[in-house]
Structure formats: C-alpha cells, structure tokens
One Martini backbone bead per residue (centre of mass of N, CA, C, O) as a GRO file, in nm:
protein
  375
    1UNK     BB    1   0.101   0.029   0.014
    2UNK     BB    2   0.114   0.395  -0.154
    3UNK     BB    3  -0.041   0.402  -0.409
    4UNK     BB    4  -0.164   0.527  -0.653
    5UNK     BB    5  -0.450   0.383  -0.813
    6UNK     BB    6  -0.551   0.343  -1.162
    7UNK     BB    7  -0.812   0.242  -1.357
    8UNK     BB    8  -0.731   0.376  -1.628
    9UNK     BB    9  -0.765   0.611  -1.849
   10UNK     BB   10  -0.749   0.985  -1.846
   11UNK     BB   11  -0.753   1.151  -1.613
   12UNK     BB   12  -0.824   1.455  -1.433
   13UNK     BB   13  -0.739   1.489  -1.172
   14UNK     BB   14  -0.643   1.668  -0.921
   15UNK     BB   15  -0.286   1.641  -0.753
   16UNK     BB   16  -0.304   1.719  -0.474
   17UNK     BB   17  -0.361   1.664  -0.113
   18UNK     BB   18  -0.631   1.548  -0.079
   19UNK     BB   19  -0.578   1.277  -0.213
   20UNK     BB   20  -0.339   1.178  -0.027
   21UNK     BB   21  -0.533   1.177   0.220
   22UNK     BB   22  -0.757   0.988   0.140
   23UNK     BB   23  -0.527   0.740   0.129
   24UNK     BB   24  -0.438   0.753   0.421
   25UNK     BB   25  -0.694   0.713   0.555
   26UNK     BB   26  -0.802   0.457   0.434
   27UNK     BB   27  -0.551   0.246   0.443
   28UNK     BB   28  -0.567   0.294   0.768
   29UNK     BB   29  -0.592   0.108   1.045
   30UNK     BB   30  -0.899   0.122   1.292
   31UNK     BB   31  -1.058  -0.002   1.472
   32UNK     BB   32  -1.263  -0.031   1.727
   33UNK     BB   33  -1.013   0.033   1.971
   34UNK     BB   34  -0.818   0.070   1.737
   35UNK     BB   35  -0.680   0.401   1.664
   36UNK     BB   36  -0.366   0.473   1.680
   37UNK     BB   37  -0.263   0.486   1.363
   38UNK     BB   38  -0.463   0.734   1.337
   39UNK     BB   39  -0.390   0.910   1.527
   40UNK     BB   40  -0.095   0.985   1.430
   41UNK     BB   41  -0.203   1.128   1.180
   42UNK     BB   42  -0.362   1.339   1.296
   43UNK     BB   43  -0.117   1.474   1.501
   44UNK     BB   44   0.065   1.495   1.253
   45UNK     BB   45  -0.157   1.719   1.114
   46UNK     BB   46  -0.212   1.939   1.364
   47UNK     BB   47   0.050   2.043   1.496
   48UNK     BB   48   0.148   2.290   1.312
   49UNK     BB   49  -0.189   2.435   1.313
   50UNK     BB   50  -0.229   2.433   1.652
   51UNK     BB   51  -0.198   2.498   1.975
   52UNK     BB   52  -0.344   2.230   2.043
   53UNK     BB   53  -0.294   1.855   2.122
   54UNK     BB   54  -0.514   1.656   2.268
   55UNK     BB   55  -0.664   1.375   2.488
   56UNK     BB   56  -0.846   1.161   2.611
   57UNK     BB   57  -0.935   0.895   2.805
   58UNK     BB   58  -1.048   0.737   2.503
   59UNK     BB   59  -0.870   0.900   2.216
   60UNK     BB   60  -0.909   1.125   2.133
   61UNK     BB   61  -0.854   1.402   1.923
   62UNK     BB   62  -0.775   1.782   2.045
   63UNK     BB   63  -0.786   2.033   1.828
   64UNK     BB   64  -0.711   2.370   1.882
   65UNK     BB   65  -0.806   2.672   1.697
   66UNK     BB   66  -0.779   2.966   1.761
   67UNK     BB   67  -0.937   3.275   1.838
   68UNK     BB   68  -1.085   3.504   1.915
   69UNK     BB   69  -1.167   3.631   2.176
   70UNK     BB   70  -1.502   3.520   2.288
   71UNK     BB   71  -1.557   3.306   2.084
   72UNK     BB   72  -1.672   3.075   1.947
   73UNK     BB   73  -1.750   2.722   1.987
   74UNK     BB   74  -1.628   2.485   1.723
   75UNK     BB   75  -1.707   2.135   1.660
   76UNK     BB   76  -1.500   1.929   1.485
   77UNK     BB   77  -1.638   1.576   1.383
   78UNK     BB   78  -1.475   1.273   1.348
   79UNK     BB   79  -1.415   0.936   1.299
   80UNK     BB   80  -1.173   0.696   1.323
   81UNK     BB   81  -1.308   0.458   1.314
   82UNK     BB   82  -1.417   0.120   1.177
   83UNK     BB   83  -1.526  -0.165   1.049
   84UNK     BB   84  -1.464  -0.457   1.227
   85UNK     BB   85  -1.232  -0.698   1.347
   86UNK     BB   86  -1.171  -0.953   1.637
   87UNK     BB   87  -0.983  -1.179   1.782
   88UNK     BB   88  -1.090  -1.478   1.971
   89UNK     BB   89  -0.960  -1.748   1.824
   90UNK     BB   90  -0.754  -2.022   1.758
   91UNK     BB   91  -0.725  -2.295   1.635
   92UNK     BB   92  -0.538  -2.617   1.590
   93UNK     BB   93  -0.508  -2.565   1.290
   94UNK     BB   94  -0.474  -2.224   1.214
   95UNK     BB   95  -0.752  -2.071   1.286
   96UNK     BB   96  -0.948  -1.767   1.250
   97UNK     BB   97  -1.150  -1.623   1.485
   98UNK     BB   98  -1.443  -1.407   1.525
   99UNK     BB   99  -1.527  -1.026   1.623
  100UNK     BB  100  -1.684  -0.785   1.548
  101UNK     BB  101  -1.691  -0.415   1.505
  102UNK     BB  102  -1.949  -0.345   1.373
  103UNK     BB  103  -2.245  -0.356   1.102
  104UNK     BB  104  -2.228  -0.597   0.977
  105UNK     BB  105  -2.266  -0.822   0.701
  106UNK     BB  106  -2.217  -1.148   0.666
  107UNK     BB  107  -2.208  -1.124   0.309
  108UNK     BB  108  -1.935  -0.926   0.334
  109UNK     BB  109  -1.706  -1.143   0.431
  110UNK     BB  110  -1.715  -1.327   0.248
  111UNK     BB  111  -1.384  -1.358   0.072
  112UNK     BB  112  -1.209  -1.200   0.219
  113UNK     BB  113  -0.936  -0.958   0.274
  114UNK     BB  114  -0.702  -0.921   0.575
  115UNK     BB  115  -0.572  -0.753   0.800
  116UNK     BB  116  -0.349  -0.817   1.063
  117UNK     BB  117  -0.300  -0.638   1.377
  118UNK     BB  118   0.031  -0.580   1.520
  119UNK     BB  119   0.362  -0.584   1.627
  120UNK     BB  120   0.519  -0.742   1.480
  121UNK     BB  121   0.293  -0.800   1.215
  122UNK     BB  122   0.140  -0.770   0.944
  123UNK     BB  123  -0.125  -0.963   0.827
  124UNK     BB  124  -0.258  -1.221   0.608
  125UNK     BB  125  -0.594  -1.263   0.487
  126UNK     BB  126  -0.878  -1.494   0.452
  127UNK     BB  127  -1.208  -1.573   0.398
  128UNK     BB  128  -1.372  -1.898   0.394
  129UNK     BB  129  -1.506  -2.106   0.148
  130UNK     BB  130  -1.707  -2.349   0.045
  131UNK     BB  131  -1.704  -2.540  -0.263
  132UNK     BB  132  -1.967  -2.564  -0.473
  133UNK     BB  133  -1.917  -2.884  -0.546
  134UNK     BB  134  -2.023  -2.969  -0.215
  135UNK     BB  135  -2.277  -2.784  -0.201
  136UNK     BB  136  -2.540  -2.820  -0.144
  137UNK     BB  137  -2.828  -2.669  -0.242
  138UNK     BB  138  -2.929  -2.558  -0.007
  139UNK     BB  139  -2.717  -2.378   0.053
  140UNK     BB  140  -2.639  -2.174  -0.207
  141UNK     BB  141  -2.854  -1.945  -0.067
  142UNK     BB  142  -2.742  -1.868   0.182
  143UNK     BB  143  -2.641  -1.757   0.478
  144UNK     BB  144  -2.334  -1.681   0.624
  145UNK     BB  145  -2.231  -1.707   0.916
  146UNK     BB  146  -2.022  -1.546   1.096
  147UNK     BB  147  -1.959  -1.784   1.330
  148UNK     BB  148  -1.848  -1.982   1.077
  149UNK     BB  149  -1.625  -1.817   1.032
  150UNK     BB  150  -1.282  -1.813   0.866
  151UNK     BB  151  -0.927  -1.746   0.889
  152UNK     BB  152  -0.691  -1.778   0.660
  153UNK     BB  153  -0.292  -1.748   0.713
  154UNK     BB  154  -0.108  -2.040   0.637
  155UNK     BB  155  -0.122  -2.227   0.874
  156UNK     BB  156  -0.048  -2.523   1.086
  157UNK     BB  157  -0.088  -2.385   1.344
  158UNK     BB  158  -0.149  -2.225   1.693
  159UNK     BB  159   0.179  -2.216   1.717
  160UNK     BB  160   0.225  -2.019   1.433
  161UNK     BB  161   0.041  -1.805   1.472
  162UNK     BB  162   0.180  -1.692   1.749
  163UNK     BB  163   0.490  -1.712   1.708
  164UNK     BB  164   0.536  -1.644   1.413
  165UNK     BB  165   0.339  -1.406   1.385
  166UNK     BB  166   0.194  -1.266   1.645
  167UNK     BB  167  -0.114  -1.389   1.732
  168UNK     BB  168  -0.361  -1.261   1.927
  169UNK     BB  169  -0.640  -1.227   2.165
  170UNK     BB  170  -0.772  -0.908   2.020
  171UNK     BB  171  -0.673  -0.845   1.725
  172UNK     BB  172  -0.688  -0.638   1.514
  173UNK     BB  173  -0.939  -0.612   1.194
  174UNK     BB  174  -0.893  -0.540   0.855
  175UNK     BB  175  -0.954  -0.424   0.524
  176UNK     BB  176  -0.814  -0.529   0.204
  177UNK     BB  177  -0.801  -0.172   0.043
  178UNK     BB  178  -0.727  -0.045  -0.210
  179UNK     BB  179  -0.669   0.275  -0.330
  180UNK     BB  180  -0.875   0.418  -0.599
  181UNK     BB  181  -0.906   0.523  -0.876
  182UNK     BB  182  -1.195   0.541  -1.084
  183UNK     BB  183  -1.102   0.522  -1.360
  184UNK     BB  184  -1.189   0.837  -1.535
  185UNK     BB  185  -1.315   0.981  -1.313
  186UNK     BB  186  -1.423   1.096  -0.949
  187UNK     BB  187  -1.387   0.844  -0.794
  188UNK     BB  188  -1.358   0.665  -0.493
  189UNK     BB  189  -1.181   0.378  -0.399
  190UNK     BB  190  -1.268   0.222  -0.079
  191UNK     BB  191  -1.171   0.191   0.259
  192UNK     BB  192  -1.322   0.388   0.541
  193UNK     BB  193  -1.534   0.629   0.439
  194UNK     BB  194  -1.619   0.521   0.718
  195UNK     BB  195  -1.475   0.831   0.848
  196UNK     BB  196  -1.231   0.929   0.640
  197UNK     BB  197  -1.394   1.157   0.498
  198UNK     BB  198  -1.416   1.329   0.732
  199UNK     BB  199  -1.109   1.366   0.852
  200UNK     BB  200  -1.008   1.470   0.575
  201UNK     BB  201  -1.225   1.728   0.557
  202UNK     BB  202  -1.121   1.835   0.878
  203UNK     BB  203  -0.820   1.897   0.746
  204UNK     BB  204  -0.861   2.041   0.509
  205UNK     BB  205  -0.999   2.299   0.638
  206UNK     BB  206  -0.834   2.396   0.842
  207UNK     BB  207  -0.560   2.407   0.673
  208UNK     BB  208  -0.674   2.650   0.484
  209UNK     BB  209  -0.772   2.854   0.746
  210UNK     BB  210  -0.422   2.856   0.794
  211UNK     BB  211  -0.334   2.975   0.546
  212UNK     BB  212  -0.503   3.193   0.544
  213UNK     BB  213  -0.543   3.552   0.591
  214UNK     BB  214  -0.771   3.518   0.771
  215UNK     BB  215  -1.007   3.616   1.049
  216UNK     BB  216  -1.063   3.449   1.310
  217UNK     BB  217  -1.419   3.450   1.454
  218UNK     BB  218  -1.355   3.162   1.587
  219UNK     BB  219  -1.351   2.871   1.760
  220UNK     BB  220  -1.168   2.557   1.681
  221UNK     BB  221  -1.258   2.190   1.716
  222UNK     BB  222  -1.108   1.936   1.632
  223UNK     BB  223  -1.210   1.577   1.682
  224UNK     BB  224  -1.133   1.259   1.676
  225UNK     BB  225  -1.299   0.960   1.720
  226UNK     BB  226  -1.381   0.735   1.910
  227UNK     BB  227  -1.621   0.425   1.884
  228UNK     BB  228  -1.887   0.482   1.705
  229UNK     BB  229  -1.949   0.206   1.618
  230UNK     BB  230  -2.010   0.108   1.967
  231UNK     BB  231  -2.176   0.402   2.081
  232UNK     BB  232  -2.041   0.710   2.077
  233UNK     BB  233  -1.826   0.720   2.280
  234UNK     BB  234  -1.611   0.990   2.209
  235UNK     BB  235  -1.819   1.216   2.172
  236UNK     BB  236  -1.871   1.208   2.484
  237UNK     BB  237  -1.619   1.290   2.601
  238UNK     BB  238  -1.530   1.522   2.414
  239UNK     BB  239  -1.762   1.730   2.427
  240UNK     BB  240  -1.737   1.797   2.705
  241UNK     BB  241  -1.493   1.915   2.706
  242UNK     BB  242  -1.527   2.126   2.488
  243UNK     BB  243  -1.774   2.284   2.506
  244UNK     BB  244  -1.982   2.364   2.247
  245UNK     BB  245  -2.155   2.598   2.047
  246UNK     BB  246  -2.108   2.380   1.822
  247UNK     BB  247  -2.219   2.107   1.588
  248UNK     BB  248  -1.992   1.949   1.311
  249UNK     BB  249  -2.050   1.668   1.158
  250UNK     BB  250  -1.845   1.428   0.958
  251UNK     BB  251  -1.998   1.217   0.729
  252UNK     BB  252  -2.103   0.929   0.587
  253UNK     BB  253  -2.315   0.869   0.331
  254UNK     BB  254  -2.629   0.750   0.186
  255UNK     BB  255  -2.620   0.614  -0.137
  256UNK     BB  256  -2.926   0.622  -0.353
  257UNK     BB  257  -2.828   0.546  -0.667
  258UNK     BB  258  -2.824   0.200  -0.709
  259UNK     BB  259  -2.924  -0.111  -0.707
  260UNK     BB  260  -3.160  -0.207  -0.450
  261UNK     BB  261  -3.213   0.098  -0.394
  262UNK     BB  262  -3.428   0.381  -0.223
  263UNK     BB  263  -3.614   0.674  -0.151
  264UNK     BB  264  -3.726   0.539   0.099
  265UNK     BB  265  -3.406   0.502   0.221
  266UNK     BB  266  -3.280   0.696   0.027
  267UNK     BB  267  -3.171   1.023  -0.130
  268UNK     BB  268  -2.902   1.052  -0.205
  269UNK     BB  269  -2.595   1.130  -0.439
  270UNK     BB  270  -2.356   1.099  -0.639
  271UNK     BB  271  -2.256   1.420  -0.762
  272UNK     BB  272  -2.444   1.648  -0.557
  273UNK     BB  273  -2.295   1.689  -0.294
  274UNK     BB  274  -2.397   1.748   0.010
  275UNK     BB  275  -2.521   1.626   0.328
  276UNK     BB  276  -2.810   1.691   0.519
  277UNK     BB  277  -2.954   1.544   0.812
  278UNK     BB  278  -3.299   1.551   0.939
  279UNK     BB  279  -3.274   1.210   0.985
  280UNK     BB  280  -3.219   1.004   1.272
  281UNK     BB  281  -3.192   0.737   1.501
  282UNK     BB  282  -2.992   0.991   1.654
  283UNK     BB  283  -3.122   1.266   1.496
  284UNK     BB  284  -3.230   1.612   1.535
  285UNK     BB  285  -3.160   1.904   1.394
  286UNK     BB  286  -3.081   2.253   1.460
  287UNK     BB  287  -3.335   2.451   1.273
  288UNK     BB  288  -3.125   2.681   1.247
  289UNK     BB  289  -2.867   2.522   1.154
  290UNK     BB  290  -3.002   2.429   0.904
  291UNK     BB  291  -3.095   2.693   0.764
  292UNK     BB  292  -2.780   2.808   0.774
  293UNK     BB  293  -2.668   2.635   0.569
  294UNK     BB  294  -2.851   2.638   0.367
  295UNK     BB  295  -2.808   2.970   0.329
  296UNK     BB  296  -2.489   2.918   0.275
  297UNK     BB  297  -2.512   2.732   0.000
  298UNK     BB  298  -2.671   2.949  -0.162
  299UNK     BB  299  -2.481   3.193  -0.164
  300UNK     BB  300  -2.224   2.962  -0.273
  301UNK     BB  301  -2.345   2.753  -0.484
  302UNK     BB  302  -2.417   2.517  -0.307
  303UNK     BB  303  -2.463   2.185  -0.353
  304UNK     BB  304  -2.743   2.035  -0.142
  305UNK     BB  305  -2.843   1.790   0.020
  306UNK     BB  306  -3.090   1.565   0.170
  307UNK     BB  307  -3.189   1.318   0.459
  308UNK     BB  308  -3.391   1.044   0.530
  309UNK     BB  309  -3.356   0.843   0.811
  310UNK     BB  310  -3.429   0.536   1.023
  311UNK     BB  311  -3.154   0.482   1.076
  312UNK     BB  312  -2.858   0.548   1.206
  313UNK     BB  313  -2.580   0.664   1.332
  314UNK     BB  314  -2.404   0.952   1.537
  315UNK     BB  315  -2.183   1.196   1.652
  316UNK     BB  316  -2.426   1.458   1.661
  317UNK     BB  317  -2.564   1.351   1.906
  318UNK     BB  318  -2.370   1.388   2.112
  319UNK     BB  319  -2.342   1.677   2.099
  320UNK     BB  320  -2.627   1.747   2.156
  321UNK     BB  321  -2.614   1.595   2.451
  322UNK     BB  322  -2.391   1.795   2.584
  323UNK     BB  323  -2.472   1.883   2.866
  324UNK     BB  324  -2.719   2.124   2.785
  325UNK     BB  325  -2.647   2.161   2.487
  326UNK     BB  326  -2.634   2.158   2.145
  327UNK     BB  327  -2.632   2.242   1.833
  328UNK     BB  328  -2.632   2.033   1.559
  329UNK     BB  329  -2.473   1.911   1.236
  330UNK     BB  330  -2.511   1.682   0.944
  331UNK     BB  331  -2.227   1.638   0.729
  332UNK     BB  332  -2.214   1.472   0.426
  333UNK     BB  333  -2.066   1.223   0.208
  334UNK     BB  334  -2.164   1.020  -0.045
  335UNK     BB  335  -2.208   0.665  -0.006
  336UNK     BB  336  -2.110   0.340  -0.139
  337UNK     BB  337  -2.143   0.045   0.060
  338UNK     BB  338  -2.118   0.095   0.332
  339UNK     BB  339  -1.993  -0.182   0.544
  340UNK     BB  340  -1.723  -0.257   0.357
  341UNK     BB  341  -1.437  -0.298   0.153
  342UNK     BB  342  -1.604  -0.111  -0.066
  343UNK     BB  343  -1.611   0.206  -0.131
  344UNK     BB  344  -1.776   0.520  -0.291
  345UNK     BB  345  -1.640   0.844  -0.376
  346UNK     BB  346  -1.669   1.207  -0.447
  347UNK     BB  347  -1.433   1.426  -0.535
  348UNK     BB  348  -1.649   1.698  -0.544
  349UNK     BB  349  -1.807   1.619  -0.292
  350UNK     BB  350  -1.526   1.718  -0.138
  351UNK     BB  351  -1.503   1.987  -0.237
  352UNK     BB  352  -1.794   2.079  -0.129
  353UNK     BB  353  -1.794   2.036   0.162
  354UNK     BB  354  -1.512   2.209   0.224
  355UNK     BB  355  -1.593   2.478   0.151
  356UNK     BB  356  -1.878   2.481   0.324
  357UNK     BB  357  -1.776   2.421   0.620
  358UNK     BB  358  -1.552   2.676   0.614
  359UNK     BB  359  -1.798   2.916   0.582
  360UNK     BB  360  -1.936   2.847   0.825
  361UNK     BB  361  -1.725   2.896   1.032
  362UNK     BB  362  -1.684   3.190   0.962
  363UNK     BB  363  -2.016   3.291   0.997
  364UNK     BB  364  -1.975   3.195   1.266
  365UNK     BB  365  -2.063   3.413   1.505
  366UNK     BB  366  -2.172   3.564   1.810
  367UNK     BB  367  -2.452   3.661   1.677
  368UNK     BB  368  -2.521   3.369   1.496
  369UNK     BB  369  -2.494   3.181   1.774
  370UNK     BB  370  -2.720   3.315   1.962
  371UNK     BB  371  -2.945   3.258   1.737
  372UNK     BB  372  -2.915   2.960   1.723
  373UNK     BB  373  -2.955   2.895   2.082
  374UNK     BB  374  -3.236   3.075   2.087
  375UNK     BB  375  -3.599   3.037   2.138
   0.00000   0.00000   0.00000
C-alpha cells in the first residue's frame, strides 16, 4: 500500500494533497477501540497548524484552533474507527475465529481479504468458504453465519499462529483495500469512507484556514473520535470536554444512486454535492443550523442535498446532548456500499463539502451563533 491506484486512462482529477490525504486515511487500519494508527496520522497533522492538540481518555484527539478572544466555540468531529473485527480465538488447526467490531452483514465478509495488526507484524488472511462443487444445493442460497466462519493465515497450527506470525486473541482486524480512483472518473474506491472521508474533510478544512490569511471570528476545536462504530462513545466523552457552542458532525453518507435501493430508504447521490441529515435514528438537527446551513450553501452556490433516513446513527448526536445541549449538525458525503471492504466517493463532492465546512465556520460569529442557540 502507498501508491495511488488509476484504473483506467485519461484520468483529470487535479493532483493536490486533498487526493493523497483521502489514500492515507483509507488505507490505515484502526477498527473501534484501535485507533492508535489513524490518531497518529491525525495529531501529526494537527500539530504544526493547532494551538494544543491533546487526547482525552478514550483516545479522542482534540486540536484547539484558536479564534478571537470570546468567540465562539465550534466543534468539528468525524471518527476515527472504521467496522472490523477482532480475534476472539485461533483453533488447533491454525484459524482465526473472530468477534465484529461494528455493524456488519455477514455475507459482506465471506472470501474477502484482511490485514490482521499486531506488533510483531501486519498478517495477511482470507475469510474461507467451502467450494460450490460440495456444496449442497440447500445450502448454495443461504446466508453465511458469521459465527461460522474462520480468516484462514496460511498456517499449519495454532502455535505458528502464535508464535512465528504474533497473533493473539484480541488483535484487531481490517479489510484489505487499496485505495484507487475508479476508471476515467472522479470517483475514489477505498475501505473505511465512514468515516475517514469525513477525517480528511476536518483536517483539509483546517489545513485552508490556517493557510489563509484571513482573521478567524471564533474558536475551531477539531475533534476525531474513537468508538463511533460501537456506541458513539469518543464523541460523549470529547464534546464534555469541549463544551461546544456549534457542533458540526463530518460523516460519510448513505448513496441511494445504485440498483437495489430505494428513494424511500434514502435520497442522496453521489455527485451532487454534499448532504445534511434531517433525521436518524439518533438526531433531529438544530432547526435554526439546519436553515443557517442550507442559506449558506445557497448564497455560495453549493449545491447540497437533504436526506431522511430510518436507521443510522453518529456522533452529532453526542455532540447535541452533551452538557446543556449543543445545536449540532450532520454533513455527509455521499458513500456507496457503506460498513463493506469497498465503498465509492465523489472527489467533486468532497471538494464541495470542504468549501461548505469551511465558509460556515467563518460565518458562525457570536451574533449568528447566540440566534441560533436562543429559541
């Protein structure tokens, strides 16, 4: 891993660091509750360009960006963990049985690649399925339990397992997906798009901010969260601490472009700019963020999408209840294929989210941030 993949020829996409920010978060290993990877990359990103960049003790990373003396206080969060899996035990035989680590289907994981991380060294492994020629014919349509099945490492015991690979039960586990722009597009394929699209949105975001030389009208704290995926646990713990006047949640979206889904499961598309969430299953936003949000994509021309969905849930949830209560909204980037080994978005959309991000956090003063606060 390391090399930006071309699938095709003539590509146009613009060559920036914006391209090669989305390949280092894609491709770096961190399911919930091993995030040490992905925070490392973060807080060597934040630091040169943060006033303080410090963790609390879940592991969150919190990079204060300093404002105006009195200014208000704006939260932006997106998680760091991905959905993986982790060893629960190695048989005598030398596989690997595993424990989920967020919300999986389990005929996403069947014969697919994973990287197993550990210290000693990265392993590579295959999720095994028995060959249609044995295969009962009862069984040729079932779903796969995943309880069932087992990451074969190419070992001949337990104790090789163990001791020459350095695997122990507990070893977090992650999908083996190198980063590539899809064909002639502006498409990008990769694993763990929720939510390290959402990662590299917050520090390009930043990133423009500090480079630029205008004069910051409020406090930006920056935020990546551990734990999203198994109970939005980082976000509960980050936002106390930072007790936020504004929370802008950074999260990948749900794409109902595709065959198979429907506009009454969901409504954005990929390629049409960015998406704030009217409802899920764990936040109804801040109706005055909500407005102020959509009167700011309209007045820079950014086109932004809305979506209603049943299920989901995110850490702008956290951020809405934490303390007194916060205004929070959810901006997403439409995502293909979500919580699987390969997921698609759009570079365009990505470049709109960040404009968006961007102008919002400038244009939140105390007076725009007390009308939105007071009901």
């Amino acid at each position: 891993m390391g090399n930006i993949i071309f699938c095709g020829g003539g590509n146009d996409l613009v060559m920036d660091n914006s391209l090669d920010l989305l390949r280092i978060f894609s491709e770096v290993g961190g399911p919930s509750g091993y995030e040490s990877r992905v925070r490392e990359i973060l807080v060597d990103k934040f630091k040169p360009i943060a006033r303080s960049v410090e963790t609390d003790q879940m592991g969150s990373v919190i990079a204060d960006i300093s404002g105006v003396n009195d200014s208000p206080k704006i939260m932006l969060s997106a998680h760091m963990d991905e959905v993986g899996l982790m060893v629960k035990n190695i048989t005598e035989e030398g596989y690997i049985k595993f424990q989920q680590l967020g919300g999986w289907l389990d005929q996403a994981i069947v014969n697919q690649r994973w990287i197993i991380l550990n210290d000693k060294k990265d392993v590579l492994g295959v999720t095994g399925i028995k060959t249609v020629h044995v295969m009962p014919q009862e069984d040729r349509k079932k779903i796969f339990d995943a309880k069932d099945l087992f990451i074969d490492v190419g070992a001949p015991s337990r104790d090789y397992v163990m001791n020459n690979l350095g695997i122990s039960p507990g070893d977090p586990i992650v999908p083996f997906s190198p980063f590539s722009v899809l064909n002639d597009g502006d498409l990008l394929l990769g694993k763990a798009w929720d939510d390290r699209a959402g990662l590299a949105l917050m520090v390009k975001v930043i990133e423009e901010i500090q480079s630029s030389n205008s004069e910051k009208v409020n406090s930006i704290f920056a935020v990546g969260t551990v734990q999203e995926e198994v109970g939005l646990r980082g976000a509960t713990t980050s936002s106390y601490m930072v007790d936020p006047d504004i929370g802008i949640n950074l999260e990948a979206g749900v794409a109902a472009d595709f065959p198979g889904i429907s506009t009454d499961e969901s409504q954005e598309k990929i390629g049409l700019g960015p998406t704030i969430f009217l409802h899920d299953s764990s936040m109804i936003p801040n109706l005055k963020l909500r407005d102020f949000v959509s009167q700011v994509a309209e007045s820079e021309g950014i086109s932004l999408q809305f979506n209603v969905l049943t299920g989901y849930g995110q850490d702008g949830s956290a951020l809405q209840r934490s303390r007194g209560g916060t205004p929070t909204i959810n901006i997403a980037i439409p995502t293909r294929y979500l919580h699987s080994h390969n997921s698609v978005i759009s570079y365009k959309d990505f470049q709109q989210a960040t404009r968006l991000v961007r102008v919002l956090v400038e244009k939140l003063d105390s007076k725009t941030v007390e009308e939105i606060k007071n009901f």
